[in-house]
Steps between C-alpha positions, in 0.01 A plus 500: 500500500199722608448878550716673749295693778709726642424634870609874657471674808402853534897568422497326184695220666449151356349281783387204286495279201165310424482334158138475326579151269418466174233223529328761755545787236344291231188395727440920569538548105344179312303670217175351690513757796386842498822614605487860256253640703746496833681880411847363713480102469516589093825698539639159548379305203853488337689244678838552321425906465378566875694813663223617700512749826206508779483736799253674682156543311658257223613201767128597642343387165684234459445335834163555390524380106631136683265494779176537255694264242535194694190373511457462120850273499526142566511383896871389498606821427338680813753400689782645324326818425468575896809429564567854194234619678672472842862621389380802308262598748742511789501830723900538411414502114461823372573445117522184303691456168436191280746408264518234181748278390 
């Protein structure tokens, strides 16, 4: 089971479910990536301790953190991070909350 990325409105509604999968997790945070120096990608380290809200300046940065990350991860992972990319970055999405198993 991967990380639950949880998607609200501006009312705190729920509007969507995307799951970021394990294997795609443990590309981001093999211990041969710089991933430290990314202030919001490293909130997410812990797979199985993960609780983490984003909104605003936070969602922002983290938008950001993945964007600037990708390159440095292998090609057959792009895909799957713009497809994060796309859900969280959705006009409707105000805050984010990622949950672990």
């Amino acid at each position: 089971m991967g990380l639950d990325v949880l998607l609200y409105d501006n009312t705190n509604k729920l509007i969507s479910i995307y799951e970021l999968d394990k294997e795609l997790h443990n590309e981001i945070f093999s211990t041969d990536k710089r991933w430290a120096s990314y202030s919001f990608l490293r909130k997410l380290h812990d797979y199985y301790r993960t609780n983490e809200e984003f909104n605003g300046e936070g969602l922002e940065g983290l938008i950001s953190d993945l964007n600037n990350y990708k390159p440095l991860m292998a090609e057959k992972y792009h895909t799957a991070v713009e497809l994060l990319l796309e859900a969280v970055s959705d006009k409707k999405v105000q805050k984010i909350r990622i949950n672990g198993d």
